[in-house]
C-alpha positions in Angstrom: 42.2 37.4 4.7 38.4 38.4 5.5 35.7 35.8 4.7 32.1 37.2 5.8 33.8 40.1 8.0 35.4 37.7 10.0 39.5 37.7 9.8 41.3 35.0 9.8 43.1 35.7 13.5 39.5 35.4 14.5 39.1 32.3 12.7 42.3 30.7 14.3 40.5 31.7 17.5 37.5 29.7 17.1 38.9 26.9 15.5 41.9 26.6 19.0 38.1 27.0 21.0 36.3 24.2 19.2 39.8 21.8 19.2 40.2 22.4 22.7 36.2 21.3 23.4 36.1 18.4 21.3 38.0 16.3 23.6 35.9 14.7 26.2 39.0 15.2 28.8 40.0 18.6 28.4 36.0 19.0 28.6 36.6 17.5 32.2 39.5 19.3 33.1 37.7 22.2 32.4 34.7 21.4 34.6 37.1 21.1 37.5 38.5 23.7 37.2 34.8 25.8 37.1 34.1 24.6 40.5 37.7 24.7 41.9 41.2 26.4 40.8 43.4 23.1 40.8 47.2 22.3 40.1 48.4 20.6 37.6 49.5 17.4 39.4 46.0 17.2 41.1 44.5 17.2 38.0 46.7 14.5 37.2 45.3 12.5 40.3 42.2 12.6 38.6 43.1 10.6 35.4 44.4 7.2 34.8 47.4 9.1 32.2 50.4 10.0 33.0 51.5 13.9 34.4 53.1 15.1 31.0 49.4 14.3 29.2 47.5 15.6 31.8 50.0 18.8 31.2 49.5 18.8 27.7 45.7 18.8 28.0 45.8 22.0 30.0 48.4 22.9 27.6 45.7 23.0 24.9 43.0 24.8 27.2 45.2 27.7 28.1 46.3 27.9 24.3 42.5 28.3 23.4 41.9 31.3 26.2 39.7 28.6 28.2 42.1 28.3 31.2 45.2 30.5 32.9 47.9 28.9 34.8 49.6 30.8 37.6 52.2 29.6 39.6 51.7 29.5 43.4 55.1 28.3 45.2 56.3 24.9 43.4 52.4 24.3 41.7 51.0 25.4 38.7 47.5 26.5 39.3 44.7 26.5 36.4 42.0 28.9 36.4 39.4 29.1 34.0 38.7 31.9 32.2 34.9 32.9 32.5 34.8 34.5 29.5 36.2 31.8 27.5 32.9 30.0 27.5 31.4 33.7 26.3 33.2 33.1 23.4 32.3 29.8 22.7 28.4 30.7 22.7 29.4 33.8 20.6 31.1 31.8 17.5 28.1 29.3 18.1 25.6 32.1 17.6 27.4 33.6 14.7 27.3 30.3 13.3 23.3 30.0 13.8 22.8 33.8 12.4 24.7 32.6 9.0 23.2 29.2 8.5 20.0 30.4 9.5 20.1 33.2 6.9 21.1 30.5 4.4 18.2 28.5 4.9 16.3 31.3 4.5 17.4 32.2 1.1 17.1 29.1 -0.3 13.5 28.8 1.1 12.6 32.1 -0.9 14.5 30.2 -3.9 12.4 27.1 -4.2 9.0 28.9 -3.2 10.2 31.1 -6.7 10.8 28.2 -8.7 7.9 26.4 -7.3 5.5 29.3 -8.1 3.9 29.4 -12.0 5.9 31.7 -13.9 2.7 33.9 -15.4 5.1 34.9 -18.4 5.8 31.5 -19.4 4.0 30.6 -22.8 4.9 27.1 -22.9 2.8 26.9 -19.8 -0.4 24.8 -19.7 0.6 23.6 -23.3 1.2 19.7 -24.0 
């Protein structure tokens, strides 16, 4: 399905993004992992959870395109993905463009029906 030229695969995309962002630890996560590629069980150093949630966080980022994880010997090292926050900005500015075009057209709509209509006859009459 194609709502506004924008398929749904896309959609799913976004929506994975904007889950992934809305939790205030995965948020973290993913600022360590800016600054630093980590492993998984010094992430987990970092949180007062246990391994397995800590695991499923990262889970959530890699299945949104924010992080990769790569083993190296017996860890599991997360990356982030530098574009991932690209995308984020770009769904956000799509967003903008739509709503901002929205507002727009309703603006032109109430300065119409806030203008005199000229061709009115009832107009002026009591």
């Amino acid at each position: 399905m194609v709502v506004d030229g924008v398929s749904e695969v896309a959609e799913e995309r976004v929506d994975r993004l904007f889950h992934a962002l809305s939790d205030t630890t995965r948020r973290d996560i993913l600022r360590r992992c800016v600054r630093d590629d980590l492993s998984v069980s010094r992430l987990a150093e970092a949180y007062p959870m246990s391994f397995a949630a800590v695991q499923k966080h990262v889970a959530v980022l890699e299945r949104a395109g924010l992080v990769v994880k790569q083993r190296r010997g017996r860890e599991q090292i997360v990356r982030t993905d530098p574009d991932a926050v690209g995308r984020a900005r770009q769904a956000l500015d799509e967003l903008e463009t739509a709503w901002r075009g929205r507002v727009e057209r309703m603006s032109h709509l109430l300065a119409q029906d806030a203008e005199p209509d000229a061709h009115d006859p009832t107009e002026g009459q009591i």
